[in-house]
mmCIF file of the N, C-alpha and C atoms, coordinates in Angstrom:
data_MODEL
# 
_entry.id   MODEL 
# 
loop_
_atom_site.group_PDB 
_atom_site.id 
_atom_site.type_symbol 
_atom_site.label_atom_id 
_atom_site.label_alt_id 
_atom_site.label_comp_id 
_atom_site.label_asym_id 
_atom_site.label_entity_id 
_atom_site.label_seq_id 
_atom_site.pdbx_PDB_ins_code 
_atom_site.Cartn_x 
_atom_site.Cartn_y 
_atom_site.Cartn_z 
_atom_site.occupancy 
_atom_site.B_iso_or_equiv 
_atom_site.pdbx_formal_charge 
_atom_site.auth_seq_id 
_atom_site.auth_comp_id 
_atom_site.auth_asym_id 
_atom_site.auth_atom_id 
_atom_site.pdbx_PDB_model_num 
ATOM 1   N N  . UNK A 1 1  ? 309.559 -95.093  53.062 1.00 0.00 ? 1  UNK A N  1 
ATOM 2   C CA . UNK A 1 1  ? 308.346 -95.818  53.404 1.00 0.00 ? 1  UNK A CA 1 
ATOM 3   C C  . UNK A 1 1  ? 307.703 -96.404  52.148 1.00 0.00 ? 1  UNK A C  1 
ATOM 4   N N  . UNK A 1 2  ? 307.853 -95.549  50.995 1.00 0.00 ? 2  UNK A N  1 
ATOM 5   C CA . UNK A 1 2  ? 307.307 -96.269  49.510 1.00 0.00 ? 2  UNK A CA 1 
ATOM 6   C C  . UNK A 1 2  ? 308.017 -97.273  49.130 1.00 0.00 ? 2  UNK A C  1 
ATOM 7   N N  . UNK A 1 3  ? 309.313 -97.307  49.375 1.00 0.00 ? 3  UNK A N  1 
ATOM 8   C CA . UNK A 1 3  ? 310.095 -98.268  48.531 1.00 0.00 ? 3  UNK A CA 1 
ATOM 9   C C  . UNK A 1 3  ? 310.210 -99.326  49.489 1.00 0.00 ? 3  UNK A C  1 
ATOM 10  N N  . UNK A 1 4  ? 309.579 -99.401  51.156 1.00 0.00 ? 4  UNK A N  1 
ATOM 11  C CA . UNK A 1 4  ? 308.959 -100.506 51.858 1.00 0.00 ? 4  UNK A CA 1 
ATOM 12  C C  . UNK A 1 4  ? 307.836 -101.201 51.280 1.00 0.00 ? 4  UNK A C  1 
ATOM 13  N N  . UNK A 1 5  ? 306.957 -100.518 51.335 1.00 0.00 ? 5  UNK A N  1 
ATOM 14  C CA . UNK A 1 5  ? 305.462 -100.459 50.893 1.00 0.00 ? 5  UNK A CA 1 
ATOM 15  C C  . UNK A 1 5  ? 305.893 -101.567 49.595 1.00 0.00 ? 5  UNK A C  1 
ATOM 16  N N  . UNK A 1 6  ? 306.255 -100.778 48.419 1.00 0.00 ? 6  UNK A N  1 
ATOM 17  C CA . UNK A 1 6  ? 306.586 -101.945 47.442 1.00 0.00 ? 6  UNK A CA 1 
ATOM 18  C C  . UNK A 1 6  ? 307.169 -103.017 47.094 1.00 0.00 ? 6  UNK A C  1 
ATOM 19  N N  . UNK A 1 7  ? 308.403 -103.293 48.367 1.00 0.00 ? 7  UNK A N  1 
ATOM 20  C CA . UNK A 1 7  ? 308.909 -104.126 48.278 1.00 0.00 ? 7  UNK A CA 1 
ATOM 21  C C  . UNK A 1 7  ? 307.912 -105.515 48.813 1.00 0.00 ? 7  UNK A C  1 
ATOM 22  N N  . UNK A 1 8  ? 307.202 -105.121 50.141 1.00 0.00 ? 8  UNK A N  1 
ATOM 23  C CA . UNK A 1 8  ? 306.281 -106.103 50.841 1.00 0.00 ? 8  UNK A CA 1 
ATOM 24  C C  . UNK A 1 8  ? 304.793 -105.652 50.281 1.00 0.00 ? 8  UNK A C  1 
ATOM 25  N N  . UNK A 1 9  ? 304.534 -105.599 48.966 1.00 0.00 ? 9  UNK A N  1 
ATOM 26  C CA . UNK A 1 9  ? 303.140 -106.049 48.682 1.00 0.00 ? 9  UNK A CA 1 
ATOM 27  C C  . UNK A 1 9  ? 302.469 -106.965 48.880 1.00 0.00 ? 9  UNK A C  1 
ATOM 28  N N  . UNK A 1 10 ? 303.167 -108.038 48.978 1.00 0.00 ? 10 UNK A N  1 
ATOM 29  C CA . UNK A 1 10 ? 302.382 -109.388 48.514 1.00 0.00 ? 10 UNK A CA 1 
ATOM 30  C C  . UNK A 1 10 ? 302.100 -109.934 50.171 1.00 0.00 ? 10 UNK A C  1 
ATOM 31  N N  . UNK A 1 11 ? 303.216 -109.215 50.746 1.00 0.00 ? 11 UNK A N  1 
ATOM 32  C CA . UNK A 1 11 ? 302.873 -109.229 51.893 1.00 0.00 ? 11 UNK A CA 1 
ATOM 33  C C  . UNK A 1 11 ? 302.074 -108.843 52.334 1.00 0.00 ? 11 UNK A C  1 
ATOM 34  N N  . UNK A 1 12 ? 301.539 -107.594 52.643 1.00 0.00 ? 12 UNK A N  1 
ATOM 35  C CA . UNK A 1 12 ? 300.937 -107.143 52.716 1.00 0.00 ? 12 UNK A CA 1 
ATOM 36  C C  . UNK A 1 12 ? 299.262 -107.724 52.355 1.00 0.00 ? 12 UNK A C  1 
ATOM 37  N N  . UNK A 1 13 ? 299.292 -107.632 50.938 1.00 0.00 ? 13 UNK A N  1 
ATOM 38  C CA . UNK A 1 13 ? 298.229 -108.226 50.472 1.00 0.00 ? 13 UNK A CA 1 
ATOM 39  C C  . UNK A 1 13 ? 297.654 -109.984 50.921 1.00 0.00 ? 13 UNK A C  1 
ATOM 40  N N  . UNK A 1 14 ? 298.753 -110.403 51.269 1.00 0.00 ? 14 UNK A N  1 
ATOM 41  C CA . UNK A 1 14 ? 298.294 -112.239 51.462 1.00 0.00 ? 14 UNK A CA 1 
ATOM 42  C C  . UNK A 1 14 ? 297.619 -111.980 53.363 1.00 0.00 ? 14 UNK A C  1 
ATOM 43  N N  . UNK A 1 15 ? 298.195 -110.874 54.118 1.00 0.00 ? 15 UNK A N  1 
ATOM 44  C CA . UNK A 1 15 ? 297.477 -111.042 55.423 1.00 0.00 ? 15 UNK A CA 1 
ATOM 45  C C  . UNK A 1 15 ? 296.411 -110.303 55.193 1.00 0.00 ? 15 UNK A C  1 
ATOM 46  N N  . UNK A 1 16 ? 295.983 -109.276 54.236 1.00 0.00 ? 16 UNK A N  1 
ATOM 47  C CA . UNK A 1 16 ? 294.776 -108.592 54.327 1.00 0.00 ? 16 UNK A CA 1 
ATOM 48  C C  . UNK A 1 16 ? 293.528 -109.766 54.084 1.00 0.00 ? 16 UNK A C  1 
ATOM 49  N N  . UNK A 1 17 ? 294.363 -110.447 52.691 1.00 0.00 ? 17 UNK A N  1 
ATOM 50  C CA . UNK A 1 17 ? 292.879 -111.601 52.550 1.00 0.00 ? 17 UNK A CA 1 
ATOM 51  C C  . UNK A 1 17 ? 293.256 -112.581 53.516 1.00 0.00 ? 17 UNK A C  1 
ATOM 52  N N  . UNK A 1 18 ? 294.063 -112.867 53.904 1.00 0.00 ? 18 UNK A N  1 
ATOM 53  C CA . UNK A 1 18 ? 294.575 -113.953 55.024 1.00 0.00 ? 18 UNK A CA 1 
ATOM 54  C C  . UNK A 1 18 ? 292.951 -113.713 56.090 1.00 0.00 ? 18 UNK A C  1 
ATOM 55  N N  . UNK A 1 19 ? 293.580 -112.359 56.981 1.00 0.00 ? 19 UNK A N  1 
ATOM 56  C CA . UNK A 1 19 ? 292.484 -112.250 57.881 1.00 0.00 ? 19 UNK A CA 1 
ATOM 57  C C  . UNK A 1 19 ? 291.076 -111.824 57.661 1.00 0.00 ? 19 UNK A C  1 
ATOM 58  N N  . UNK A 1 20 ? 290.714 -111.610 56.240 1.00 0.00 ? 20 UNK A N  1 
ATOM 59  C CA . UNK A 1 20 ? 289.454 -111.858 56.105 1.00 0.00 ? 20 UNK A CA 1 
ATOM 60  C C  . UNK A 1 20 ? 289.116 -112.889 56.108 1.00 0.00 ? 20 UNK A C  1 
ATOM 61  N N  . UNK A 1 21 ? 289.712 -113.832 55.325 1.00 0.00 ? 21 UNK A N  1 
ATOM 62  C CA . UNK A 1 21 ? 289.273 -115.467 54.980 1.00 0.00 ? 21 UNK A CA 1 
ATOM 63  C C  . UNK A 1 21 ? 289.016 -115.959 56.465 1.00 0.00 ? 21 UNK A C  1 
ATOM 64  N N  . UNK A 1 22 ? 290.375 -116.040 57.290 1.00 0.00 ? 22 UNK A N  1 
ATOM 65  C CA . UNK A 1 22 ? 290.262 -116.330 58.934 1.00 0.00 ? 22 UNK A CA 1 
ATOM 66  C C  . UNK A 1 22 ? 289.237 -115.978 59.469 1.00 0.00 ? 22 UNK A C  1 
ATOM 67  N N  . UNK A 1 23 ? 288.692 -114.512 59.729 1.00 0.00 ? 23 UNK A N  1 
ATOM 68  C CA . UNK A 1 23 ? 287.482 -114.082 60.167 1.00 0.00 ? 23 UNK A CA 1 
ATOM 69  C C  . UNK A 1 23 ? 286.246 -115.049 59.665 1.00 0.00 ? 23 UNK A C  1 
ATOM 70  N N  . UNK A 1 24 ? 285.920 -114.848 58.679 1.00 0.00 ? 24 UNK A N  1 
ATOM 71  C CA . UNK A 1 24 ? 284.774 -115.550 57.890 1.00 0.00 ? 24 UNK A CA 1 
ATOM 72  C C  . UNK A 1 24 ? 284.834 -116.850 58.136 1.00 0.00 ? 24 UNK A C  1 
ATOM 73  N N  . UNK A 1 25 ? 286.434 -118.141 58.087 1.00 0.00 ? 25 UNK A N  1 
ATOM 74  C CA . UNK A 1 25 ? 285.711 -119.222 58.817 1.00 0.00 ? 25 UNK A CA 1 
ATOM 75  C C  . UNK A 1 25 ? 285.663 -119.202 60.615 1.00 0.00 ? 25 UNK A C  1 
ATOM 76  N N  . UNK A 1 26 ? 286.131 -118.591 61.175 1.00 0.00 ? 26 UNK A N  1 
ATOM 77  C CA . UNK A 1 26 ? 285.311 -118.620 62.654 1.00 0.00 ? 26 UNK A CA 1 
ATOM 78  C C  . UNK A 1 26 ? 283.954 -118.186 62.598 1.00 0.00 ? 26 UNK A C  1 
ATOM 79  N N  . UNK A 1 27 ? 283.730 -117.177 61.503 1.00 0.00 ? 27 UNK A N  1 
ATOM 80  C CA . UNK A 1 27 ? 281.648 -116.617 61.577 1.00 0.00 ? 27 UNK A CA 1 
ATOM 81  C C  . UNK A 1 27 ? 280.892 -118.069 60.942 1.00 0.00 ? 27 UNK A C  1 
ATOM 82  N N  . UNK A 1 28 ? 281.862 -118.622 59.836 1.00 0.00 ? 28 UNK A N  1 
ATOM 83  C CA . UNK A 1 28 ? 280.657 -119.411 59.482 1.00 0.00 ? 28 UNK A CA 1 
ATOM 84  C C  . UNK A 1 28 ? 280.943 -120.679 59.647 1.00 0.00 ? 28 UNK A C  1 
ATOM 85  N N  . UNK A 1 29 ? 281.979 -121.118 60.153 1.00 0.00 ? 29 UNK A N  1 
ATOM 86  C CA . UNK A 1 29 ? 282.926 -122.649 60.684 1.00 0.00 ? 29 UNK A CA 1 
ATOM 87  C C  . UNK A 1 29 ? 282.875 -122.915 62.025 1.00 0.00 ? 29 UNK A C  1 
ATOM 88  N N  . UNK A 1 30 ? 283.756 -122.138 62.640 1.00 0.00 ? 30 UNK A N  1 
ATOM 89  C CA . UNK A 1 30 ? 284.208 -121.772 64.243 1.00 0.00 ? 30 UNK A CA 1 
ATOM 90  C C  . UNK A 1 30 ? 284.465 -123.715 64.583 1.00 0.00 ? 30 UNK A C  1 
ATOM 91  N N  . UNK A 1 31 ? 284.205 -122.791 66.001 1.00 0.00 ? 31 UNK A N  1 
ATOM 92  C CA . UNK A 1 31 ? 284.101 -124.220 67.053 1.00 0.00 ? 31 UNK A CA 1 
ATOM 93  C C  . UNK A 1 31 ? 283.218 -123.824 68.131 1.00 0.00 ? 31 UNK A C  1 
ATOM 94  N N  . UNK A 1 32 ? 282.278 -124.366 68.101 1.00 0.00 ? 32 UNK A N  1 
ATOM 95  C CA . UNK A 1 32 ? 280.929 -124.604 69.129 1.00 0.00 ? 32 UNK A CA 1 
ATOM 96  C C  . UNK A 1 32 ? 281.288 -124.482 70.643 1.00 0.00 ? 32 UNK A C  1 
ATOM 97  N N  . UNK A 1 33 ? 282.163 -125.949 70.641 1.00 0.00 ? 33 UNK A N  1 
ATOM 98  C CA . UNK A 1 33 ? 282.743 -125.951 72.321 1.00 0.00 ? 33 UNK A CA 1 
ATOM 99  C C  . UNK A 1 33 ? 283.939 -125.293 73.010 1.00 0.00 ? 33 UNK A C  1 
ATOM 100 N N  . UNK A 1 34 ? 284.264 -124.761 71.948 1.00 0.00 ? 34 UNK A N  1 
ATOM 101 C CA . UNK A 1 34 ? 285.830 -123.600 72.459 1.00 0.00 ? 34 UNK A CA 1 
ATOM 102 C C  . UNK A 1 34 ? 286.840 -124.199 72.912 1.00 0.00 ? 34 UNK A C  1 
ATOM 103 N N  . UNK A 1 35 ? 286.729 -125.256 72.407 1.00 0.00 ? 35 UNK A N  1 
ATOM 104 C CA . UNK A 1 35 ? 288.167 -126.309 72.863 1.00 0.00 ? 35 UNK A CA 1 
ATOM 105 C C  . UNK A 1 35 ? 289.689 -126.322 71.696 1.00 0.00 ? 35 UNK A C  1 
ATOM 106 N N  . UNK A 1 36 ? 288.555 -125.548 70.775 1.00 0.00 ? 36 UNK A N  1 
ATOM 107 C CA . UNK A 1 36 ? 289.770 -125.376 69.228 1.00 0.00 ? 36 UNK A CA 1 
ATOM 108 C C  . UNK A 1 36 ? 290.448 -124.180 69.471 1.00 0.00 ? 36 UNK A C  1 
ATOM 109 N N  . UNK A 1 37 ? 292.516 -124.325 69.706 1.00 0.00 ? 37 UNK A N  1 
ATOM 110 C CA . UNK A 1 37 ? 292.633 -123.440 69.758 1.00 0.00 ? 37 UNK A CA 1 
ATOM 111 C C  . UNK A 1 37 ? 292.519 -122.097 68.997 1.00 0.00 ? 37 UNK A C  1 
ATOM 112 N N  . UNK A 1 38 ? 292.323 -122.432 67.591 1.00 0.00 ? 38 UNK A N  1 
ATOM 113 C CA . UNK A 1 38 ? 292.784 -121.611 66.598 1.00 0.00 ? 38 UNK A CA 1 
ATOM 114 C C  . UNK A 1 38 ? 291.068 -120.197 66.343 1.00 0.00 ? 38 UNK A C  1 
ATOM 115 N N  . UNK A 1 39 ? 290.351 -121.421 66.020 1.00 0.00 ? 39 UNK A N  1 
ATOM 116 C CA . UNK A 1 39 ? 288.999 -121.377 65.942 1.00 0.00 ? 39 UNK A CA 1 
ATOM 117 C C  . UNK A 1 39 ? 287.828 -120.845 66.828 1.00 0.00 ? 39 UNK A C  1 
ATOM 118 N N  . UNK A 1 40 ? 288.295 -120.812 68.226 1.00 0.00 ? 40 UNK A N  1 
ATOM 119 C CA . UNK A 1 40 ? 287.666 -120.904 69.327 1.00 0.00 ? 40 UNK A CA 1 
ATOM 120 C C  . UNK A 1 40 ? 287.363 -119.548 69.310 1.00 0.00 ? 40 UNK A C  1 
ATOM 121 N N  . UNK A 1 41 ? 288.129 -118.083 69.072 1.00 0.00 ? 41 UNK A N  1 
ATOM 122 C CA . UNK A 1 41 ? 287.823 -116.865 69.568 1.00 0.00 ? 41 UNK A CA 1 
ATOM 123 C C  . UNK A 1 41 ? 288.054 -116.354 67.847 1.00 0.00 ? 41 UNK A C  1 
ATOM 124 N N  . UNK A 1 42 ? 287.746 -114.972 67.616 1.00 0.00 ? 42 UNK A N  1 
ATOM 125 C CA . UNK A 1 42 ? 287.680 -114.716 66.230 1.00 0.00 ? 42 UNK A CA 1 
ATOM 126 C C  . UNK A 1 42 ? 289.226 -114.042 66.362 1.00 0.00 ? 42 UNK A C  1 
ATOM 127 N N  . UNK A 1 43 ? 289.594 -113.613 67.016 1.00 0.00 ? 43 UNK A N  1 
ATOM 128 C CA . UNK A 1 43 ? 290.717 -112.697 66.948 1.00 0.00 ? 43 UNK A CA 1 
ATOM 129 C C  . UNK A 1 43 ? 292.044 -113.945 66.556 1.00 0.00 ? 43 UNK A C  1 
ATOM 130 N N  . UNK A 1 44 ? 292.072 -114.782 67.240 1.00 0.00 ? 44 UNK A N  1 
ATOM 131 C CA . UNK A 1 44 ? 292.864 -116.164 67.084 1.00 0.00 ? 44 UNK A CA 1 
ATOM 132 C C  . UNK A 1 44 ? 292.585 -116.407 65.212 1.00 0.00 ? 44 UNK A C  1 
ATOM 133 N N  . UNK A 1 45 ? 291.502 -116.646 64.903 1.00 0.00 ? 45 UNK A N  1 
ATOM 134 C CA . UNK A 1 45 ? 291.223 -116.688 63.350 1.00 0.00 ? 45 UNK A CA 1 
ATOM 135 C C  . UNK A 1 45 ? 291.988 -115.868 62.577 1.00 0.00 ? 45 UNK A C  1 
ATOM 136 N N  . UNK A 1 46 ? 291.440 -114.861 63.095 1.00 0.00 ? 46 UNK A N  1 
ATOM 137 C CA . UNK A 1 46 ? 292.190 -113.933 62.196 1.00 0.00 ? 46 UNK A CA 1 
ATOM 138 C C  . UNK A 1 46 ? 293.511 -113.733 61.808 1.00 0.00 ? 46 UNK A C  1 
ATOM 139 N N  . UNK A 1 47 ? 294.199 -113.742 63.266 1.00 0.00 ? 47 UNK A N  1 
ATOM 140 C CA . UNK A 1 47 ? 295.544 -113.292 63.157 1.00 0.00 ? 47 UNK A CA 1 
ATOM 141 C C  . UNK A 1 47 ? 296.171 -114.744 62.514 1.00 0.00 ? 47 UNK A C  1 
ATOM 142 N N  . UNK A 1 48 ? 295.848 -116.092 62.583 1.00 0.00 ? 48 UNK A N  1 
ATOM 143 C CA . UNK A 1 48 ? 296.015 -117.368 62.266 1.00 0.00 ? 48 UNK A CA 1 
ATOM 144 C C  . UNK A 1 48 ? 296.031 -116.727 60.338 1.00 0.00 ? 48 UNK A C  1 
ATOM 145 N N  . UNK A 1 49 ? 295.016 -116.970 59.832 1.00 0.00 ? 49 UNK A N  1 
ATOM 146 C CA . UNK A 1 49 ? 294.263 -116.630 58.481 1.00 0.00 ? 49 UNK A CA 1 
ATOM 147 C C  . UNK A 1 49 ? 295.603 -115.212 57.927 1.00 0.00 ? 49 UNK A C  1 
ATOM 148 N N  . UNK A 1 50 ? 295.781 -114.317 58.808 1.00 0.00 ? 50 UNK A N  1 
ATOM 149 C CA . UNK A 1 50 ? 296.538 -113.023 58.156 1.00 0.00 ? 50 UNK A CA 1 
ATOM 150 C C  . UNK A 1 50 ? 298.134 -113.918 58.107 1.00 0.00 ? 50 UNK A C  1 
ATOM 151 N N  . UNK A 1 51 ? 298.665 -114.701 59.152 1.00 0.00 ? 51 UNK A N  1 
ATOM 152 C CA . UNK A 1 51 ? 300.026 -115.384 58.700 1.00 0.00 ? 51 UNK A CA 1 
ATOM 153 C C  . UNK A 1 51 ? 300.065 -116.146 57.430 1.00 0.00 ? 51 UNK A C  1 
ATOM 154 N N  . UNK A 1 52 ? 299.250 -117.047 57.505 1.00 0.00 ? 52 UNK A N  1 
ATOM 155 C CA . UNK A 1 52 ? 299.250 -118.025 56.361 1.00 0.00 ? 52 UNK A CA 1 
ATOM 156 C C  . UNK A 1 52 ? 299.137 -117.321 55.068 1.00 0.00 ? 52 UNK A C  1 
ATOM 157 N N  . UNK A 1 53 ? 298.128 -116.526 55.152 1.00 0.00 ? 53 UNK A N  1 
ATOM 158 C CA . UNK A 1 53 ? 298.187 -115.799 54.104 1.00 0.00 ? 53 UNK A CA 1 
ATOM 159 C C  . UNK A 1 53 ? 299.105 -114.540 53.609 1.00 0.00 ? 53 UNK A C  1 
ATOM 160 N N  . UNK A 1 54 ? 300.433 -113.848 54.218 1.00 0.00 ? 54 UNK A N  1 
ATOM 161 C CA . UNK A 1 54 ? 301.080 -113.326 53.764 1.00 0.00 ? 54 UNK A CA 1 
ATOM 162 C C  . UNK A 1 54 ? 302.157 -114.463 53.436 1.00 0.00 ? 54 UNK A C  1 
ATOM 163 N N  . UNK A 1 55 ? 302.260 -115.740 54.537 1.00 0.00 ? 55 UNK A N  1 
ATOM 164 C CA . UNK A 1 55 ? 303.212 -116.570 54.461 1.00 0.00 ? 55 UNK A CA 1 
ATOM 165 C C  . UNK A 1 55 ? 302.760 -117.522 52.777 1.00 0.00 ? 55 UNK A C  1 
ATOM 166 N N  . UNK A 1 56 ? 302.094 -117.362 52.123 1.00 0.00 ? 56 UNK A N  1 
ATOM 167 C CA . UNK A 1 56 ? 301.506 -117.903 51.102 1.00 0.00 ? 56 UNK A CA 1 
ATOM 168 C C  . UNK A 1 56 ? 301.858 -116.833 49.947 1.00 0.00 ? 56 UNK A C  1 
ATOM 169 N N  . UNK A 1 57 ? 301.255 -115.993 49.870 1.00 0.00 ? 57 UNK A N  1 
ATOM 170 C CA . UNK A 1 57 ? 301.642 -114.842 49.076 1.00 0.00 ? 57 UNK A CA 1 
ATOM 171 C C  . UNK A 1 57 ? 302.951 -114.068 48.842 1.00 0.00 ? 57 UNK A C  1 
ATOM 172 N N  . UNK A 1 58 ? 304.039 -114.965 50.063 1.00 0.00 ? 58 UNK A N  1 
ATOM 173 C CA . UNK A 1 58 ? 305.154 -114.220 49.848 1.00 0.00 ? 58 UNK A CA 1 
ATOM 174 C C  . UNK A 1 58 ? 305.973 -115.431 49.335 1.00 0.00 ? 58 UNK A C  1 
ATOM 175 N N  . UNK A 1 59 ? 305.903 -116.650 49.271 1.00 0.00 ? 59 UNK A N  1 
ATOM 176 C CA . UNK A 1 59 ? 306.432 -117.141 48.172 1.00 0.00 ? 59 UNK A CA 1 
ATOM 177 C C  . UNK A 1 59 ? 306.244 -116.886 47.163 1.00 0.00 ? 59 UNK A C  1 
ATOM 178 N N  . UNK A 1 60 ? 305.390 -116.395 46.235 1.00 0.00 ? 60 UNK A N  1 
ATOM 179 C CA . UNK A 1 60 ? 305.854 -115.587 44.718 1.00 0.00 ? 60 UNK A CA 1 
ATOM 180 C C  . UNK A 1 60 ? 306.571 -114.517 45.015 1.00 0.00 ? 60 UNK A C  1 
ATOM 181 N N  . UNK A 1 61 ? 307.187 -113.993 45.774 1.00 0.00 ? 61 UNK A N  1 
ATOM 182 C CA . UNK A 1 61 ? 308.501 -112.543 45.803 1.00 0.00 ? 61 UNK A CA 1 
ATOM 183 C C  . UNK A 1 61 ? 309.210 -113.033 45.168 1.00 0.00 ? 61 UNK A C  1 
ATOM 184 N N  . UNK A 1 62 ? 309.513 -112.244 43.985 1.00 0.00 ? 62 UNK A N  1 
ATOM 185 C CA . UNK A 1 62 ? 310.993 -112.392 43.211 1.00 0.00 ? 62 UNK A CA 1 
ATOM 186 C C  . UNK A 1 62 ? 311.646 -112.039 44.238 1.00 0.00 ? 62 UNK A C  1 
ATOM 187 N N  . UNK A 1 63 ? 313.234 -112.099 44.193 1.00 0.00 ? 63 UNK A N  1 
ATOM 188 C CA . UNK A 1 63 ? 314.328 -112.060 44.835 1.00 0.00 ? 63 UNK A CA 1 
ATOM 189 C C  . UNK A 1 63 ? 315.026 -111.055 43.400 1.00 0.00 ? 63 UNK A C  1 
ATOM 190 N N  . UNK A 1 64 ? 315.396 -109.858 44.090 1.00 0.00 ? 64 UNK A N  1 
ATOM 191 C CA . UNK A 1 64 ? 316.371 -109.310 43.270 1.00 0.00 ? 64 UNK A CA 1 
ATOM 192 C C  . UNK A 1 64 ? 317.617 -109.594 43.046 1.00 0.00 ? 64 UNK A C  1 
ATOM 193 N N  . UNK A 1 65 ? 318.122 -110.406 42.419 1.00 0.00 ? 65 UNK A N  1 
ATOM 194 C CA . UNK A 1 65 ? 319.699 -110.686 42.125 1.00 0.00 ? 65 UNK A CA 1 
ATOM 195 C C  . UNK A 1 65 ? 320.655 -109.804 42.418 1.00 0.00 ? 65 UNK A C  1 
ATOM 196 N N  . UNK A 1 66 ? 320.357 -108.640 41.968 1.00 0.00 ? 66 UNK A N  1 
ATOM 197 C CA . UNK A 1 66 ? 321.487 -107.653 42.002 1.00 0.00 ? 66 UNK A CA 1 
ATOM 198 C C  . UNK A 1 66 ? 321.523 -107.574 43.379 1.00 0.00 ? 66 UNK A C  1 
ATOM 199 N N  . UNK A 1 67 ? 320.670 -107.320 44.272 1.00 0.00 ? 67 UNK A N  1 
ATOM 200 C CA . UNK A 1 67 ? 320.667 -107.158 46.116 1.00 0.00 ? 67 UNK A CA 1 
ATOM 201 C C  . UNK A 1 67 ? 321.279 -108.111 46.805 1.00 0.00 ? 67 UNK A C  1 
ATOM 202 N N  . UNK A 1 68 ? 320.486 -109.377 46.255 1.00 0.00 ? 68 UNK A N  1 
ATOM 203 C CA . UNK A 1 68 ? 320.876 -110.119 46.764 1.00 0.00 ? 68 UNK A CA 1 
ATOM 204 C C  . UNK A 1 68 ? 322.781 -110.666 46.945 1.00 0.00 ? 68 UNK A C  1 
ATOM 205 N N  . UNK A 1 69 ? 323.345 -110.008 45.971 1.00 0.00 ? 69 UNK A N  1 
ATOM 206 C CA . UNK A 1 69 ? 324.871 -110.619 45.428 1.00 0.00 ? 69 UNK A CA 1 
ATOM 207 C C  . UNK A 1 69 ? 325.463 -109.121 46.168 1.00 0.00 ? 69 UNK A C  1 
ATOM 208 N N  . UNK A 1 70 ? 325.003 -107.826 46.624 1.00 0.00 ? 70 UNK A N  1 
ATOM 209 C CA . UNK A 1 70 ? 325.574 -107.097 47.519 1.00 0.00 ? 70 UNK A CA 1 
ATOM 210 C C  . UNK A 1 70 ? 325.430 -107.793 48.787 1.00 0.00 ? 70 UNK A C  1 
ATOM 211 N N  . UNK A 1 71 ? 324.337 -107.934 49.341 1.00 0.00 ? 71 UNK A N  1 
ATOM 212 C CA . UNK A 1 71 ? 324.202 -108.646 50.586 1.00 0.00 ? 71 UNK A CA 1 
ATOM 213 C C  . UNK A 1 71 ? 325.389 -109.367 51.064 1.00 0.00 ? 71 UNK A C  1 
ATOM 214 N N  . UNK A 1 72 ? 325.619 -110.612 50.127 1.00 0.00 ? 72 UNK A N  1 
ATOM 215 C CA . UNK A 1 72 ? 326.539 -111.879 50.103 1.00 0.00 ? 72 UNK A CA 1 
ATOM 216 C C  . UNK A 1 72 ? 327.700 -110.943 50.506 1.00 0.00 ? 72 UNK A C  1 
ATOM 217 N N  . UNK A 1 73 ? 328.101 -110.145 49.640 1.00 0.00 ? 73 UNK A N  1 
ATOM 218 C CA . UNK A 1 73 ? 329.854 -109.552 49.234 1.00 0.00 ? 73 UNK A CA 1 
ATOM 219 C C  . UNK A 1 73 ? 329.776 -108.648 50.573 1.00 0.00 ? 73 UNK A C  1 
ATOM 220 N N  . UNK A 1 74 ? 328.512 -107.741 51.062 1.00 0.00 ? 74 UNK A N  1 
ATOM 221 C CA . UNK A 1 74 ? 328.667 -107.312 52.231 1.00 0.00 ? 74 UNK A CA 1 
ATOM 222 C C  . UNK A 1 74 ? 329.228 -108.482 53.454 1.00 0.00 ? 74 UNK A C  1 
ATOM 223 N N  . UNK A 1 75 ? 328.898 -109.812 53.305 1.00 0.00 ? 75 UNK A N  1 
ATOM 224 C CA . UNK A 1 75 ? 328.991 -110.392 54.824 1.00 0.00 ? 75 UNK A CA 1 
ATOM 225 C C  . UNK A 1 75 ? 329.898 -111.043 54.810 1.00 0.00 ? 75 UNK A C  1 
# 
């Protein structure tokens, strides 16, 4: 579970601020008439805000070479 944990930090870390950031613009952005899908309910924000933001934060993952070249020779 640790050597999960460390491998997906950034993961980890890009949806934690992801879905804060998300939260905070539906409290202080939103959408008035509820016609926005994203915007319209806070839970939609959030979970919106927590993708982008691990999906953001996980482009800086190094890639381990050495894994990566077992992987290959495994398939």
């Amino acid at each position: 579970m640790k050597k999960w944990f460390n491998n997906n930090i950034l993961y980890l870390t890009g949806a934690i601020i992801g879905a804060f950031t998300g939260y905070f613009y539906w409290q202080q952005i939103g959408c008035t008439s509820g016609t926005c899908a994203i915007t319209s309910q806070p839970l939609n924000s959030t979970i919106y805000g927590a993708a982008m933001g691990a999906l953001l934060l996980g482009m800086f993952k190094k890639e381990n070479k050495k894994q990566f070249a077992e992987e290959k020779v495994q398939e």
